[in-house]
KOLTIKE-7196 format. One record per atom (N, C-alpha, C, O): residue number from 1; residue in three letters; x, y, z. Coordinates in Angstrom, 1 decimal, m for minus. Example, Ala and Ser with C-alpha at 12.3 -4.5 7.8 and 13.67 -1.06 7.14 Angstrom:
# KOLTIKE-7196
+------+------+--------+--------+--------+
: papa : base :      X :      Y :      Z :
+------+------+--------+--------+--------+
:    1 :  Ala :   13.2 :   m5.7 :    7.8 :
:    1 :  Ala :   12.3 :   m4.5 :    7.8 :
:    1 :  Ala :   13.2 :   m3.3 :    7.8 :
:    1 :  Ala :   14.2 :   m3.3 :    8.5 :
:    2 :  Ser :   12.8 :   m2.2 :    7.1 :
:    2 :  Ser :   13.7 :   m1.1 :    7.1 :
:    2 :  Ser :   12.9 :    0.0 :    7.9 :
:    2 :  Ser :   13.4 :    1.1 :    8.0 :
+------+------+--------+--------+--------+
This chain:
# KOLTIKE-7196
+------+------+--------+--------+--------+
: papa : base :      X :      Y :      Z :
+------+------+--------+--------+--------+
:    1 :  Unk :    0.8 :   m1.2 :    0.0 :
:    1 :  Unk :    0.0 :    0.0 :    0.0 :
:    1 :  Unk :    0.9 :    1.2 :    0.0 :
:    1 :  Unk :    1.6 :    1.4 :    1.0 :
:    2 :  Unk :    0.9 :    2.1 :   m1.1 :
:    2 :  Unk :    1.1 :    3.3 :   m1.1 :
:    2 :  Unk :    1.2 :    4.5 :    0.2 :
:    2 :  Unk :    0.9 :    4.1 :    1.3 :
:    3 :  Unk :    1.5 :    5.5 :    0.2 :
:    3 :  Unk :    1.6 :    6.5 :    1.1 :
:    3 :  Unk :    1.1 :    7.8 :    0.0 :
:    3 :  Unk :    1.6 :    8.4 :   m0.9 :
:    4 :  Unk :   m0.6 :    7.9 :    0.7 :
:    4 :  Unk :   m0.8 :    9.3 :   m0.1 :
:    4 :  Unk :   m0.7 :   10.8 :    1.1 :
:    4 :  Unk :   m0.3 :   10.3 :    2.2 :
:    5 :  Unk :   m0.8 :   12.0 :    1.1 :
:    5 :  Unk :   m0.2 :   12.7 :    1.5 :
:    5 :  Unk :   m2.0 :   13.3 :    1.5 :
:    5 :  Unk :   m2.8 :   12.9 :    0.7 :
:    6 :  Unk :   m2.2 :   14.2 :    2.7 :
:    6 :  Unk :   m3.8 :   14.6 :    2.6 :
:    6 :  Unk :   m4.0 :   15.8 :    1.5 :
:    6 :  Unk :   m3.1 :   16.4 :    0.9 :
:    7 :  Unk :   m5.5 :   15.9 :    1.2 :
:    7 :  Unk :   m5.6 :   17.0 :   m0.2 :
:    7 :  Unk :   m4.8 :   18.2 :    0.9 :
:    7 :  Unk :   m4.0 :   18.9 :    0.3 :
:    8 :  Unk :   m4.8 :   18.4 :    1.9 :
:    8 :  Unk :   m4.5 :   19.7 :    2.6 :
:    8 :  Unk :   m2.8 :   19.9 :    3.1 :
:    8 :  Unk :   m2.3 :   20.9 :    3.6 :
:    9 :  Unk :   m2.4 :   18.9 :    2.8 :
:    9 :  Unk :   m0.6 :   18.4 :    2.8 :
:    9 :  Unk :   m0.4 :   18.9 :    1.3 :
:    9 :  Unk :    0.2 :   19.9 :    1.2 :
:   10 :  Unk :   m0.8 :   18.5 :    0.4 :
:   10 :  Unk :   m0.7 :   18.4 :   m0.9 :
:   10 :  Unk :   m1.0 :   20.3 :   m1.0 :
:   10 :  Unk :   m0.1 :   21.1 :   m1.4 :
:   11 :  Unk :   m1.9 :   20.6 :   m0.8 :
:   11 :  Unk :   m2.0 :   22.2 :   m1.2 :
:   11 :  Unk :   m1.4 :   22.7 :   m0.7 :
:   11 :  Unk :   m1.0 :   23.7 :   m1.2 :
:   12 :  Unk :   m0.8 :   22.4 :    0.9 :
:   12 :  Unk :    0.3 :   23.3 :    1.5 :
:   12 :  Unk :    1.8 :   23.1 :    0.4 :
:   12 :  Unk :    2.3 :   24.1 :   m0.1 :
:   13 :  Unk :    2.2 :   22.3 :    0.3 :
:   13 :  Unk :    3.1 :   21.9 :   m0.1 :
:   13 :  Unk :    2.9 :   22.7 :   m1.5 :
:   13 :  Unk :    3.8 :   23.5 :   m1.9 :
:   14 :  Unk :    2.2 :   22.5 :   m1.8 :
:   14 :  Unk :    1.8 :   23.2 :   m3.7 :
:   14 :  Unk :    2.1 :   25.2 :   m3.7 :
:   14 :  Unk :    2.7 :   26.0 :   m4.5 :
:   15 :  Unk :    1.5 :   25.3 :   m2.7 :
:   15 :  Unk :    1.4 :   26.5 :   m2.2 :
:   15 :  Unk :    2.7 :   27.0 :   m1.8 :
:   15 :  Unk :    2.8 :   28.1 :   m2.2 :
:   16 :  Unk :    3.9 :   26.4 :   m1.1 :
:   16 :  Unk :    5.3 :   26.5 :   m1.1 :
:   16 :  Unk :    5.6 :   26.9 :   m2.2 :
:   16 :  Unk :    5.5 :   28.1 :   m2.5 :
:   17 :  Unk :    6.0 :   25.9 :   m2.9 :
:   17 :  Unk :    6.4 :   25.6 :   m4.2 :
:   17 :  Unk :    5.9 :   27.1 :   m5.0 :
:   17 :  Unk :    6.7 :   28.0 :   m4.9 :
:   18 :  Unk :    5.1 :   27.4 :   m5.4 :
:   18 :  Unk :    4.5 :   28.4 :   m6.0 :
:   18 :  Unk :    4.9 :   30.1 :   m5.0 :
:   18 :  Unk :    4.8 :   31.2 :   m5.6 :
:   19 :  Unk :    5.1 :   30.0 :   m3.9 :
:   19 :  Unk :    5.7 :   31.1 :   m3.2 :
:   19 :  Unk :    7.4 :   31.2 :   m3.4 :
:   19 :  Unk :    7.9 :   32.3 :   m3.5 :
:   20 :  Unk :    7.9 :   30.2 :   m3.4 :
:   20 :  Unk :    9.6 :   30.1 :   m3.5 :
:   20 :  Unk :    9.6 :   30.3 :   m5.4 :
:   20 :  Unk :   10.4 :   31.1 :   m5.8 :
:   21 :  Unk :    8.8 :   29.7 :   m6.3 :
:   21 :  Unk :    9.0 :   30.2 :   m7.7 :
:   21 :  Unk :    8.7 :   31.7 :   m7.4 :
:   21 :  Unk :    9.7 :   32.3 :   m7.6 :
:   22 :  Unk :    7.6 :   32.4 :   m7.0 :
:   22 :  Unk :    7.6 :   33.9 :   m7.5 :
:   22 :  Unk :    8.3 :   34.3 :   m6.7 :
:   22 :  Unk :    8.3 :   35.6 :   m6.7 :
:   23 :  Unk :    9.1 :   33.8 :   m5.8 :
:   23 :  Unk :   10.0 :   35.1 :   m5.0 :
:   23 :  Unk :   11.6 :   34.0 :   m5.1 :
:   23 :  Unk :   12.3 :   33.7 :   m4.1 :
:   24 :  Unk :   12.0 :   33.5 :   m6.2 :
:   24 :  Unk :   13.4 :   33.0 :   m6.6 :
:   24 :  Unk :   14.3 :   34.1 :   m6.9 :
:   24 :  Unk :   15.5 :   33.9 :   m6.6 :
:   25 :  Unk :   14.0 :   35.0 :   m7.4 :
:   25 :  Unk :   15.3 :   36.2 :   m7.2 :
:   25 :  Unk :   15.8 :   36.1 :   m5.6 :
:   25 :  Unk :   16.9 :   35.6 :   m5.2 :
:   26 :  Unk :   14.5 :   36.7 :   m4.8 :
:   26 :  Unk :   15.5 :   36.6 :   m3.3 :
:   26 :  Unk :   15.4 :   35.9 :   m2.7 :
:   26 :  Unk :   15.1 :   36.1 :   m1.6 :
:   27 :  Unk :   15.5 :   34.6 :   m3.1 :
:   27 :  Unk :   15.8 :   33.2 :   m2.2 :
:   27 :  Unk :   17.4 :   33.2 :   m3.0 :
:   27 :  Unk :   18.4 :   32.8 :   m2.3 :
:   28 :  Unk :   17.5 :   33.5 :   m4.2 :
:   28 :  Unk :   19.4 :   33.5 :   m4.7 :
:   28 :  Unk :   19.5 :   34.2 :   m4.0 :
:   28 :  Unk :   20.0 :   33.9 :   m3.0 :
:   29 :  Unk :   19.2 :   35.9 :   m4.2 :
:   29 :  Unk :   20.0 :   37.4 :   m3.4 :
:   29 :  Unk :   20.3 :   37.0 :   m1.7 :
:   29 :  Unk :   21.0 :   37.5 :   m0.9 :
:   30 :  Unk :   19.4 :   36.1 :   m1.6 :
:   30 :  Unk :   20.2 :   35.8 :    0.0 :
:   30 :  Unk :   20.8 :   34.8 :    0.8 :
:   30 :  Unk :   21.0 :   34.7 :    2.0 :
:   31 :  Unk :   21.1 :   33.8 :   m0.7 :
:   31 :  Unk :   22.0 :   32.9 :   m0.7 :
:   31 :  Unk :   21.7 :   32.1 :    0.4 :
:   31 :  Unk :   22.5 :   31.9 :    1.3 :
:   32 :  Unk :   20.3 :   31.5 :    0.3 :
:   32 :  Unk :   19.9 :   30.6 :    0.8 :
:   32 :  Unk :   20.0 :   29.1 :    0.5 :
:   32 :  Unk :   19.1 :   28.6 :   m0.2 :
:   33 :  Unk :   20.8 :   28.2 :    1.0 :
:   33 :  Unk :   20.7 :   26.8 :    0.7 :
:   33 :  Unk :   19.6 :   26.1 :    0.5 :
:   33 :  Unk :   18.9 :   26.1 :    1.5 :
:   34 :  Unk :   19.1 :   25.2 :   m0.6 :
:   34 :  Unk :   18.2 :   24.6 :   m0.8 :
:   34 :  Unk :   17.3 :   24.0 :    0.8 :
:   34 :  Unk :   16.1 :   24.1 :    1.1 :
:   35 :  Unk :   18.3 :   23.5 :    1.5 :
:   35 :  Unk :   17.8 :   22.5 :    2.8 :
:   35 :  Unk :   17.1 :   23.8 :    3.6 :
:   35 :  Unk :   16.0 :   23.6 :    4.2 :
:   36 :  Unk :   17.3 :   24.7 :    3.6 :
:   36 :  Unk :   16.0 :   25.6 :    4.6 :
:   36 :  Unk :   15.1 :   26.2 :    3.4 :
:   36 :  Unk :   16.0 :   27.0 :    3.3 :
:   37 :  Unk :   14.5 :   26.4 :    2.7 :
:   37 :  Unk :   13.6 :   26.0 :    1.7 :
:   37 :  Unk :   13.2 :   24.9 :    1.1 :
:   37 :  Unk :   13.1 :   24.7 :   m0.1 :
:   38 :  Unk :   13.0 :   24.1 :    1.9 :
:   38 :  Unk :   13.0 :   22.5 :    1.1 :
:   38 :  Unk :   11.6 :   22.4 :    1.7 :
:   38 :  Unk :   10.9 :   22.0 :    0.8 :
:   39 :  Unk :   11.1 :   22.5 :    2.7 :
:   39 :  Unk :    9.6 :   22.7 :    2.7 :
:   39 :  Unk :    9.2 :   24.0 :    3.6 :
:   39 :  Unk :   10.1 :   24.9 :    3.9 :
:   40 :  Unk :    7.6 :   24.1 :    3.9 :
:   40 :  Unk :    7.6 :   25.0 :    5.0 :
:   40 :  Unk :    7.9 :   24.8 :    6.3 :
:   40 :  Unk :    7.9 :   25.8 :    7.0 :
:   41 :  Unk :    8.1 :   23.5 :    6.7 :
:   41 :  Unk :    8.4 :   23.4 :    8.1 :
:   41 :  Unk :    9.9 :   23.7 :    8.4 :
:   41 :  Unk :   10.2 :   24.1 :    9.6 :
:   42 :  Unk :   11.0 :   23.5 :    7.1 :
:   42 :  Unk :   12.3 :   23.9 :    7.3 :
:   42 :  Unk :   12.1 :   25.1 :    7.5 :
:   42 :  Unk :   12.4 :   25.6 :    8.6 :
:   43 :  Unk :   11.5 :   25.9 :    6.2 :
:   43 :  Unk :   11.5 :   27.6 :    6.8 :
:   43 :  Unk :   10.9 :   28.4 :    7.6 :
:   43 :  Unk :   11.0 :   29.6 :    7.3 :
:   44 :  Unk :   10.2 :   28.0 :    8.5 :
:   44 :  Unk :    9.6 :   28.0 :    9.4 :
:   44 :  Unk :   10.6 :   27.9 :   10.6 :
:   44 :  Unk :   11.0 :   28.8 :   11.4 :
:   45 :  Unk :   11.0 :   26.7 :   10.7 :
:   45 :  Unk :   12.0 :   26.2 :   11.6 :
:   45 :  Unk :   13.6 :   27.6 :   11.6 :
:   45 :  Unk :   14.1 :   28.3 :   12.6 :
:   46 :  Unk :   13.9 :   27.6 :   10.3 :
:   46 :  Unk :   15.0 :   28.2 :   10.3 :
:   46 :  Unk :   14.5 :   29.8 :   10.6 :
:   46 :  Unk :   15.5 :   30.2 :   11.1 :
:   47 :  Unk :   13.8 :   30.6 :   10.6 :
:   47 :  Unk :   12.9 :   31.8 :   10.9 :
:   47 :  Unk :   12.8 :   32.1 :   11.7 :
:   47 :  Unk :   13.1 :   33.3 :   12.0 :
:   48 :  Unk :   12.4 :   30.9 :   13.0 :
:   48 :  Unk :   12.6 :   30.9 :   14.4 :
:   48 :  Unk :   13.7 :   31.3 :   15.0 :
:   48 :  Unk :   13.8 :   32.3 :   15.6 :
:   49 :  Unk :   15.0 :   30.0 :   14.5 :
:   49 :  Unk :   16.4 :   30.0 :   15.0 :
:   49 :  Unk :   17.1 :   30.3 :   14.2 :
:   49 :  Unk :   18.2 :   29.9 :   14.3 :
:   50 :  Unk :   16.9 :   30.9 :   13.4 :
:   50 :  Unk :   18.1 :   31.0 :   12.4 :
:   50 :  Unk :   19.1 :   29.9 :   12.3 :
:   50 :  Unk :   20.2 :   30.1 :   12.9 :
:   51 :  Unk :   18.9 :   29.3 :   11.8 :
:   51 :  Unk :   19.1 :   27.8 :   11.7 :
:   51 :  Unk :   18.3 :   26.8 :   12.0 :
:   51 :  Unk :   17.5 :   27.0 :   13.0 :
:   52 :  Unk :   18.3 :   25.6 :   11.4 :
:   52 :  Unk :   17.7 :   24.6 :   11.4 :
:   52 :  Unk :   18.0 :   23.4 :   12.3 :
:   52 :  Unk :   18.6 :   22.4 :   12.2 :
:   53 :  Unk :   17.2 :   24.2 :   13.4 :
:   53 :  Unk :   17.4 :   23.8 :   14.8 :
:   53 :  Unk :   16.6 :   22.1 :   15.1 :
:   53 :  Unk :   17.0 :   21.2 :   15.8 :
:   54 :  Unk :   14.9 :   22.1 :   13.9 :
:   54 :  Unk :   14.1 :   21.1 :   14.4 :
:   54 :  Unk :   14.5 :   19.5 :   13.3 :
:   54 :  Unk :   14.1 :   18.4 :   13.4 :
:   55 :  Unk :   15.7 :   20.2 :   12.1 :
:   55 :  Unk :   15.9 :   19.8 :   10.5 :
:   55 :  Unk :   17.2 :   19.3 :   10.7 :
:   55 :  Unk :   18.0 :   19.8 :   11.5 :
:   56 :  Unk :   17.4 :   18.2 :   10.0 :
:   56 :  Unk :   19.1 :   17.8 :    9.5 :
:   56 :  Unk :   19.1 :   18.5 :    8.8 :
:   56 :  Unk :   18.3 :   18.7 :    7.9 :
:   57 :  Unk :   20.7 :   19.4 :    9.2 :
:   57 :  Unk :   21.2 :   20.9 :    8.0 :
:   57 :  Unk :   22.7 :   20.2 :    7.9 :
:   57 :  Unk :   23.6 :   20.7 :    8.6 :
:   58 :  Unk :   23.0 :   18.8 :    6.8 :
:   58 :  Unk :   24.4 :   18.7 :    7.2 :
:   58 :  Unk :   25.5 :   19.7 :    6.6 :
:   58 :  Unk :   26.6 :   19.3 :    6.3 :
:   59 :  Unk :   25.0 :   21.1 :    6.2 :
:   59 :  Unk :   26.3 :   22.1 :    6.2 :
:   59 :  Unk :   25.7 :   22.9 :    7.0 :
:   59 :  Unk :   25.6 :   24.0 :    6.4 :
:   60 :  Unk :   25.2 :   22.9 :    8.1 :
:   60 :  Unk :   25.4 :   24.0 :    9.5 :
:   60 :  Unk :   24.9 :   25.5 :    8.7 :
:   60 :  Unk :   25.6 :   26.6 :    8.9 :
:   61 :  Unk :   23.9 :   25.5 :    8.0 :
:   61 :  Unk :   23.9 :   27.1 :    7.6 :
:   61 :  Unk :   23.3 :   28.0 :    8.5 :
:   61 :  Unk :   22.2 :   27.6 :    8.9 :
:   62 :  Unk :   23.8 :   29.2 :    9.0 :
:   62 :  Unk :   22.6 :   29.7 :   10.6 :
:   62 :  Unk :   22.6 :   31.3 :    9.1 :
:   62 :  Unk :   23.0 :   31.6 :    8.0 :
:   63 :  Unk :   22.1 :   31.8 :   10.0 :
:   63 :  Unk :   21.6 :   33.3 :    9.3 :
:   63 :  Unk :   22.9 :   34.4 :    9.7 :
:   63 :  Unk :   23.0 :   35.6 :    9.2 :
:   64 :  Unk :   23.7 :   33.9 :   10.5 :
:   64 :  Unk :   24.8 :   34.7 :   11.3 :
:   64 :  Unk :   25.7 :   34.5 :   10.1 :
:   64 :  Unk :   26.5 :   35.4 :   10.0 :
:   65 :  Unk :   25.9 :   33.5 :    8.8 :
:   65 :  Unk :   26.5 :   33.7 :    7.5 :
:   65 :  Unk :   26.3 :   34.5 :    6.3 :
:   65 :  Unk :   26.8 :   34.2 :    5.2 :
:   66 :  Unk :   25.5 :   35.4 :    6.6 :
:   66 :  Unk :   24.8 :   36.5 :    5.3 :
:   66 :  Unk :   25.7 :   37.1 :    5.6 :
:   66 :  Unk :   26.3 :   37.2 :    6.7 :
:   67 :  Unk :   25.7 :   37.9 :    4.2 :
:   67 :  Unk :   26.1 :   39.2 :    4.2 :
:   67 :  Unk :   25.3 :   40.2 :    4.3 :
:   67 :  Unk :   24.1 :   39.9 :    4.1 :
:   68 :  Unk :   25.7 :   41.5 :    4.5 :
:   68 :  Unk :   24.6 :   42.5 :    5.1 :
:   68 :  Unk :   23.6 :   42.6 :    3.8 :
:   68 :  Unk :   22.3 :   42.7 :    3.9 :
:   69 :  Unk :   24.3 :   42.5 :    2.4 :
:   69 :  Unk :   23.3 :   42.8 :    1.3 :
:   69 :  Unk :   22.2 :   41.1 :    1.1 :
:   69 :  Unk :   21.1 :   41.0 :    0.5 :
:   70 :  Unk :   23.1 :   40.1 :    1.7 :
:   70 :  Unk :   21.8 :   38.6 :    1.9 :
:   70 :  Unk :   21.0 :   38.9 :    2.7 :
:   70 :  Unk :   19.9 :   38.5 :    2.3 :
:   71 :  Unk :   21.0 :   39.5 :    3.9 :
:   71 :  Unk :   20.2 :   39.7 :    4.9 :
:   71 :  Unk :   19.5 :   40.4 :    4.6 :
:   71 :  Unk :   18.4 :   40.1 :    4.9 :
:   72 :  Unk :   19.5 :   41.3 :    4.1 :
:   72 :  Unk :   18.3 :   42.4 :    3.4 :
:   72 :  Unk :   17.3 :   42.1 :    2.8 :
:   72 :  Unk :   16.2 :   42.5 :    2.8 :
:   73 :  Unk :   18.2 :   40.5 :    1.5 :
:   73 :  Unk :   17.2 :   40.3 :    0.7 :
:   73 :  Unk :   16.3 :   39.0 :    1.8 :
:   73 :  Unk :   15.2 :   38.6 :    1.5 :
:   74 :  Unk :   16.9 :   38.5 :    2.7 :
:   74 :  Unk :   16.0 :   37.6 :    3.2 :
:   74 :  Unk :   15.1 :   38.4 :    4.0 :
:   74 :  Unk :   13.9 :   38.0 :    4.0 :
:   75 :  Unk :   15.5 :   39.8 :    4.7 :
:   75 :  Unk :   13.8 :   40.4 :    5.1 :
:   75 :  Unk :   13.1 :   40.6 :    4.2 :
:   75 :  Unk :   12.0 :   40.2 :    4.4 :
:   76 :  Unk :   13.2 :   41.2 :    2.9 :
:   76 :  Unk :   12.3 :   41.2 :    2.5 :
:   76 :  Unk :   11.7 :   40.1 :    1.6 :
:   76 :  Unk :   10.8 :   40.3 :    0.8 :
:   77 :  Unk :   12.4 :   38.9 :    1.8 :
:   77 :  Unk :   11.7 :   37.4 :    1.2 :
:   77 :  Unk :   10.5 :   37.2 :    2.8 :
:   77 :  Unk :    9.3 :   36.9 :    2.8 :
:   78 :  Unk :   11.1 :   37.4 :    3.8 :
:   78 :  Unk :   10.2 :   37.4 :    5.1 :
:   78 :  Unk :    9.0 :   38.5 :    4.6 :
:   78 :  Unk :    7.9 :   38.0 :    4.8 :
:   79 :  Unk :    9.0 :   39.1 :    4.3 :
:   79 :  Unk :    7.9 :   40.3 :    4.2 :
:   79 :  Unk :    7.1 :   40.1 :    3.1 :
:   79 :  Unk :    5.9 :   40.6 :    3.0 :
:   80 :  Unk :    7.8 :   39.3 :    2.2 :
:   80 :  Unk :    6.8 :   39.1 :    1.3 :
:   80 :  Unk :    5.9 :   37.6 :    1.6 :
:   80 :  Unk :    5.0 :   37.2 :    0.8 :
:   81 :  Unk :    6.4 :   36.9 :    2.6 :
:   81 :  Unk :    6.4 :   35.5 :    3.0 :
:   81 :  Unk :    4.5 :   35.8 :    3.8 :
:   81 :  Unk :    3.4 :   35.3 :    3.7 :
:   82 :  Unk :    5.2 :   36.8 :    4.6 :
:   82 :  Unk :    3.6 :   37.2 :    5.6 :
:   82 :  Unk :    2.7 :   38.1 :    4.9 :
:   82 :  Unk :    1.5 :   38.3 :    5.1 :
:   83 :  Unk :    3.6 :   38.8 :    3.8 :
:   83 :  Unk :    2.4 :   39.0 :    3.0 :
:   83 :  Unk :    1.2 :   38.1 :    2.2 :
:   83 :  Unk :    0.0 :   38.4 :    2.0 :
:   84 :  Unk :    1.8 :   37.1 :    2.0 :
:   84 :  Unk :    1.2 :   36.4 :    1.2 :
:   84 :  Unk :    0.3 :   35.3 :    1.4 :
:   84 :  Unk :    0.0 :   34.3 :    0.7 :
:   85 :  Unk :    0.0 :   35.8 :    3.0 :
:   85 :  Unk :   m0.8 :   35.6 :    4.1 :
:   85 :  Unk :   m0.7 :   34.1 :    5.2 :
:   85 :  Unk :   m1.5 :   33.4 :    5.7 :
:   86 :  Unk :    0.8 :   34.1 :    5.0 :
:   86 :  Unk :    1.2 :   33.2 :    6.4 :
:   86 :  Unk :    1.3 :   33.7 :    7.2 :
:   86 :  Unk :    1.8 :   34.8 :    7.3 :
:   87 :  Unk :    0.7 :   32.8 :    8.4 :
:   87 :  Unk :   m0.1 :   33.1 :    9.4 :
:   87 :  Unk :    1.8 :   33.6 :   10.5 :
:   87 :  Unk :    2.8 :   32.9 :   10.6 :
:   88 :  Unk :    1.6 :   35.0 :   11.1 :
:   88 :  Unk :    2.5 :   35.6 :   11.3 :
:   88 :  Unk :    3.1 :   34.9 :   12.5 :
:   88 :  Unk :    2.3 :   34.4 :   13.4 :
:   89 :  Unk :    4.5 :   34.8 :   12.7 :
:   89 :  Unk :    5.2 :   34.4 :   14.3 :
:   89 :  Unk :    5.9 :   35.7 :   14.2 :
:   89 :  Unk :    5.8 :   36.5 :   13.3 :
:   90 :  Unk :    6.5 :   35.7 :   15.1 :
:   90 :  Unk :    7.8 :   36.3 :   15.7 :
:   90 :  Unk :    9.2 :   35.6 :   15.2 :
:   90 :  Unk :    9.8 :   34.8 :   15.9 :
:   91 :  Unk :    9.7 :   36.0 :   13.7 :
:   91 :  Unk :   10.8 :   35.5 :   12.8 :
:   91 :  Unk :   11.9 :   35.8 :   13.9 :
:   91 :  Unk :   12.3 :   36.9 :   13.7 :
:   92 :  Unk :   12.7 :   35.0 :   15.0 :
:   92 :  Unk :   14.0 :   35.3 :   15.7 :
:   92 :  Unk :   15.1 :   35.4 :   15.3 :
:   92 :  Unk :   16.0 :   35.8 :   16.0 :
:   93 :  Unk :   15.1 :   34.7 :   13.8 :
:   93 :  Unk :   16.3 :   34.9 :   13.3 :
:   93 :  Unk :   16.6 :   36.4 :   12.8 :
:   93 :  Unk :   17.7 :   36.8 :   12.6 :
:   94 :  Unk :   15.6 :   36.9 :   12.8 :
:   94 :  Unk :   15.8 :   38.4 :   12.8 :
:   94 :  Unk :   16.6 :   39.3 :   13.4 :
:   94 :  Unk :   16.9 :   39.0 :   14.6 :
:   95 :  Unk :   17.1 :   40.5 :   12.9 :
:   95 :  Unk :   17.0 :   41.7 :   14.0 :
:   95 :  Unk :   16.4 :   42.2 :   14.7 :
:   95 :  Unk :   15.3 :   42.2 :   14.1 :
:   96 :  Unk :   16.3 :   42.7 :   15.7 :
:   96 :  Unk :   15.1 :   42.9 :   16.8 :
:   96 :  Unk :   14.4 :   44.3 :   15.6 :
:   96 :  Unk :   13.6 :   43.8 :   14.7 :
:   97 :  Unk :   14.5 :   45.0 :   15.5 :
:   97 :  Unk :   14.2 :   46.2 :   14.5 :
:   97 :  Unk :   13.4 :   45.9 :   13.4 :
:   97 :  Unk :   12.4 :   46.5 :   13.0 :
:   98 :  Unk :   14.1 :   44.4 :   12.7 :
:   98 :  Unk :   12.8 :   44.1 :   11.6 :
:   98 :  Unk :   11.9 :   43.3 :   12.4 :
:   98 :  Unk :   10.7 :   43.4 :   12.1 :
:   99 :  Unk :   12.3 :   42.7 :   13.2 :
:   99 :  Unk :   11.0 :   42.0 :   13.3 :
:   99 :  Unk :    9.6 :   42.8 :   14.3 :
:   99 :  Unk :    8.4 :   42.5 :   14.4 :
:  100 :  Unk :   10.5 :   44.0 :   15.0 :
:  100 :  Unk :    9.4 :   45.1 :   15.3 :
:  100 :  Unk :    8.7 :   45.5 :   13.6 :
:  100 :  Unk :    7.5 :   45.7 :   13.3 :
:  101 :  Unk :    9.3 :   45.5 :   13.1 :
:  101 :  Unk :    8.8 :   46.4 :   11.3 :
:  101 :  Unk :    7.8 :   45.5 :   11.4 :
:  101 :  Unk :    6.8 :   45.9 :   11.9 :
:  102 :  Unk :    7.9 :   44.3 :   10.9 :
:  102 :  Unk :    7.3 :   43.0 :   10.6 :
:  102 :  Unk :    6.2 :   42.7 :   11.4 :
:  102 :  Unk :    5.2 :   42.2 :   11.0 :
:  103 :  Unk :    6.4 :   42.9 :   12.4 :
:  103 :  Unk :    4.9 :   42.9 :   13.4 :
:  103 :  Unk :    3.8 :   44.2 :   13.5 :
:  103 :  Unk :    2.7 :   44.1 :   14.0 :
:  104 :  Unk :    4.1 :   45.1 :   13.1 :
:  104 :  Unk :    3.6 :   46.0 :   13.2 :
:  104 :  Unk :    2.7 :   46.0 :   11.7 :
:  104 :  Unk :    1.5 :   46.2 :   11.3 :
:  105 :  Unk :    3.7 :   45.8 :   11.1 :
:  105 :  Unk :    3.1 :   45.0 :    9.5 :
:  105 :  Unk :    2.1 :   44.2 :    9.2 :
:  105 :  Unk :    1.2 :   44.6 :    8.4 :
:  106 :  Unk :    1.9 :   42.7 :    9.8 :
:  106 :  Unk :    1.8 :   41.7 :    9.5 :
:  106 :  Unk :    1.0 :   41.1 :   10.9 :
:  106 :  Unk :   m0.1 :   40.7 :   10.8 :
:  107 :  Unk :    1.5 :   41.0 :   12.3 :
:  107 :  Unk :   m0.1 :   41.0 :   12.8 :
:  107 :  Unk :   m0.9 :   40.9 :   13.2 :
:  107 :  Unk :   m1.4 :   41.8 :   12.6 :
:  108 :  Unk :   m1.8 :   40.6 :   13.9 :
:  108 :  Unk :   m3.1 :   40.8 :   13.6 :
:  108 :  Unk :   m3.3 :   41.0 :   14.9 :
:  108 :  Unk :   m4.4 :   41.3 :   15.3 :
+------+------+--------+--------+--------+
């Protein structure tokens, strides 16, 4: 017997996929490794800690390896992330400053 995945696994997942295609410029601009984009629970995970604290990350990527112009483009991949109406946390991998921006933004 097979392993199907629920219609609502399947649309989340679909839904990923379709958010990382329209926003692939700044997933490169912030030189993000495929393994914290590989689903939403990685990026999610890595958002939290800046790093993939809940994920096997076997090249150790934390957010403390950007450069100031990657980090830029990953707030605003985060900004467009809760725009596009995921349900808002408190991103810790942040700077305290964006993620005051980001909440004040985003909500509710």
């Amino acid at each position: 017997m097979g392993f199907r995945r629920s219609d609502s696994a399947a649309t989340a997942s679909q839904a990923w996929q379709e958010f990382l295609e329209g926003n692939e410029h700044q997933v490169s601009r912030a030189g993000l490794p495929a393994t914290v984009v590989a689903s939403i629970d990685h990026w999610d995970d890595f958002l939290l800690h800046g790093r993939l604290a809940h994920h096997t990350d076997p090249i150790g990527f934390a957010v403390e390896a950007l450069s100031p112009e990657q980090y830029a483009a990953l707030v605003t991949l985060v900004d467009s992330y809760f725009a596009r109406g995921y349900e808002y946390f408190d991103p810790g991998a942040l700077l305290p400053e964006d993620r005051a921006r980001l909440q004040a933004r985003h909500a509710r």
